[in-house]
C-alpha positions in Angstrom: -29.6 8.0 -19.0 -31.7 6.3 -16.4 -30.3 4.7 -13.4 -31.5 2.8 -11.1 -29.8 3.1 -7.5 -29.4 -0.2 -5.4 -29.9 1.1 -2.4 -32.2 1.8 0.8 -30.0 4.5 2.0 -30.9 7.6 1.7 -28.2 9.4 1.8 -26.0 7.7 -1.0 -29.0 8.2 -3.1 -29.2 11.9 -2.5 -25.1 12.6 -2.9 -25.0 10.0 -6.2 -27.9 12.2 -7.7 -25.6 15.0 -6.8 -22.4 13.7 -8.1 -23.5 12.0 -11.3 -25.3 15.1 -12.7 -28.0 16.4 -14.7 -27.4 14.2 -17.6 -28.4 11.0 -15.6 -31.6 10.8 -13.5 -31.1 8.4 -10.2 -34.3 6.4 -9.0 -33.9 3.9 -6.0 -34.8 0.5 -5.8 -38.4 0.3 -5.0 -38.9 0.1 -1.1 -38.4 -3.2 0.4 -35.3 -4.3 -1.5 -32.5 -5.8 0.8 -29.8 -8.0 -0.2 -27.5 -10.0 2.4 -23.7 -8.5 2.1 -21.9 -11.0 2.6 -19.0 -10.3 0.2 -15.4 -10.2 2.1 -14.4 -7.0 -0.2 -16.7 -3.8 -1.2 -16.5 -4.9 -4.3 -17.9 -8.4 -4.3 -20.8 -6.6 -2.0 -21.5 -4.0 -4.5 -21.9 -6.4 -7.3 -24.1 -8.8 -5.2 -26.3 -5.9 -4.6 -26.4 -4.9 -9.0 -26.6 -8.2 -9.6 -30.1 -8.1 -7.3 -31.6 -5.2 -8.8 -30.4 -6.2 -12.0 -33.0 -9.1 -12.0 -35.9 -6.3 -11.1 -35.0 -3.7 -13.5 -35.7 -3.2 -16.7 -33.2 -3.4 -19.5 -33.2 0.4 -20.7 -32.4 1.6 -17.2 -28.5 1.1 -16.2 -28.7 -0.5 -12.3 -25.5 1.6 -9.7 -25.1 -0.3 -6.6 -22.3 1.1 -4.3 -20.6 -0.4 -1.2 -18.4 1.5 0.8 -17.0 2.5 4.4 -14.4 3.5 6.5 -11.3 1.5 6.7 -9.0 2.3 10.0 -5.4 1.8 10.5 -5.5 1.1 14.3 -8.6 -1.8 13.8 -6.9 -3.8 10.5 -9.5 -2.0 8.6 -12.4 -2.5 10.4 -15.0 -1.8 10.2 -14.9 -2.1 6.5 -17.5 -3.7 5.1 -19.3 -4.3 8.2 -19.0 -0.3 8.5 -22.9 0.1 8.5 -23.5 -2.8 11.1 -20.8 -2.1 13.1 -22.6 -1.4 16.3 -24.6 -4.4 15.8 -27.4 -5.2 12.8 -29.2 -2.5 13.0 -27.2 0.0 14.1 -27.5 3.8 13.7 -24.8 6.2 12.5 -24.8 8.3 16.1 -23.8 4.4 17.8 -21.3 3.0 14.9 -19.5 6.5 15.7 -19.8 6.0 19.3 -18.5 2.1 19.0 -15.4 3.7 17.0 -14.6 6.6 19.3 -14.3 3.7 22.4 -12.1 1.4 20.2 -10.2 4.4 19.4 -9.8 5.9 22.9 -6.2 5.9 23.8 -5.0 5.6 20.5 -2.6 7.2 19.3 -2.4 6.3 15.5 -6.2 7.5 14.1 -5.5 7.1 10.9 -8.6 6.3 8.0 -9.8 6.4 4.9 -13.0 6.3 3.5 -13.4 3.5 0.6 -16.6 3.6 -2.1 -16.5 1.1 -5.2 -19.3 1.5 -7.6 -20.6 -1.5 -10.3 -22.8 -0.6 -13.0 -24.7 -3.2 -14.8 -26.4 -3.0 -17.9 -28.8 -5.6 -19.0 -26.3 -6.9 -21.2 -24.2 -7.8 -17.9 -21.7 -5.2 -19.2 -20.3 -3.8 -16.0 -18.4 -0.5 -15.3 -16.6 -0.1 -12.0 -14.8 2.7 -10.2 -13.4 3.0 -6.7 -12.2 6.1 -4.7 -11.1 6.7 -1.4 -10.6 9.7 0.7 -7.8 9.5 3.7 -8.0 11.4 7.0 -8.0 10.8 10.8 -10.4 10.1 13.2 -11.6 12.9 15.2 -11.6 12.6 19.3 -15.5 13.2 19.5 -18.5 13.9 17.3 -18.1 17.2 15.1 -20.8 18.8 13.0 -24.4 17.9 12.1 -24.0 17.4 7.7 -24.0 14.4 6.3 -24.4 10.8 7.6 -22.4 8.0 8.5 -19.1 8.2 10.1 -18.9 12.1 8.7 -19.3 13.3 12.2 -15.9 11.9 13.2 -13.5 11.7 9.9 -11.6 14.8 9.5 -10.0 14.4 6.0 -6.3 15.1 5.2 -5.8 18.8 4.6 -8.4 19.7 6.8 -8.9 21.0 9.5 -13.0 20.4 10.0 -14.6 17.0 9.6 -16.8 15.8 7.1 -20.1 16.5 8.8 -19.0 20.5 9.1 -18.3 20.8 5.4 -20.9 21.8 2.7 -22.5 19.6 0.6 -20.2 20.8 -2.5 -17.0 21.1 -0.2 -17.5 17.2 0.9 -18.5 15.8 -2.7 -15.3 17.4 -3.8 -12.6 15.8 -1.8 -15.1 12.5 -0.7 -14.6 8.2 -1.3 -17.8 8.6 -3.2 -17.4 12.1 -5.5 -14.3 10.5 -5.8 -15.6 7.5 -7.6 -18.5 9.1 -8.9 -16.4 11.1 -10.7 -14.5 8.1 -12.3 -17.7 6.3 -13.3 -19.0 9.4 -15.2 -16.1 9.6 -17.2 -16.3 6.0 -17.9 -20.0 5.9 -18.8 -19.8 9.1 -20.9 -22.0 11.4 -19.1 -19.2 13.4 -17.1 -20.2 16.9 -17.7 
């Protein structure tokens, strides 16, 4: 199976590859593709995102668009879905961490969870959909140089290291995203 990844980011394109498998190949979008989120939910954002590569891809290739981020306890959720803008429109992981470790300072409850929700679309608008989340804490300051995002500074439940100082195979066990991955394999009939 074919799919086509809607998304410019690097680094969900590299774990998705990971997670979904050897019986799938993942392609991104061609470069240049952007689409406003402007869903409240990661849901209505990851379906605005398959519903735009959708219309660019062709109908023997299944299109995977994912939304996802980190939810907080402390900040009502934030920063949600604005999780990769949260230091301003085009903000980099190192200052959305920084933003969240000033909100945070002081605080006493630093509790998180990371949230991915995936939406498959088939040319035939059929659409598959799984979520998962991973819960945890945020950390006091910046741990670790692996992965990307707000890794560096989520230490998940039942561990003791955050996310950035786990392996590649450690964090897609346990992750939001391996998580629902994991799900959408099963339901698309390619889980190994």
């Amino acid at each position: 199976m074919r799919i086509i990844l809607a998304t410019g980011n690097p680094g969900k394109a590299r774990e998705l590859g990971a997670l979904l498998g050897d019986r799938v190949s993942v392609a991104a979008v061609p470069p240049g593709f952007s689409v406003a989120e402007t869903g409240k939910t990661f849901f209505q954002n990851a379906l605005l995102k398959a519903r735009a590569a959708r219309a660019i891809t062709p109908d023997d290739e299944l299109v995977l668009a994912d939304d996802s981020g980190l939810a907080v306890r402390a900040l009502d959720g934030r920063p949600g879905v604005q999780s990769a803008r949260y230091a301003g429109p085009q903000a980099s992981d190192a200052s959305n961490c920084g933003r969240l470790l000033e909100e945070l300072d002081g605080t006493i409850d630093r509790r998180a969870a990371f949230v991915c929700v995936l939406v498959a679309l088939a040319a035939d608008d059929t659409m598959t959909v799984a979520c998962g989340t991973c819960s945890g804490v945020i950390a006091d300051a910046r741990r670790g140089d692996s992965g990307f995002g707000y890794d560096p500074v989520f230490i998940p439940d039942g561990r003791t290291h955050a996310m950035a100082e786990l392996t590649a195979e450690q964090k897609n066990a346990i992750s939001h995203r391996g998580r629902a991955a994991t799900q959408l394999a099963r339901a698309l009939g390619v889980a190994s």
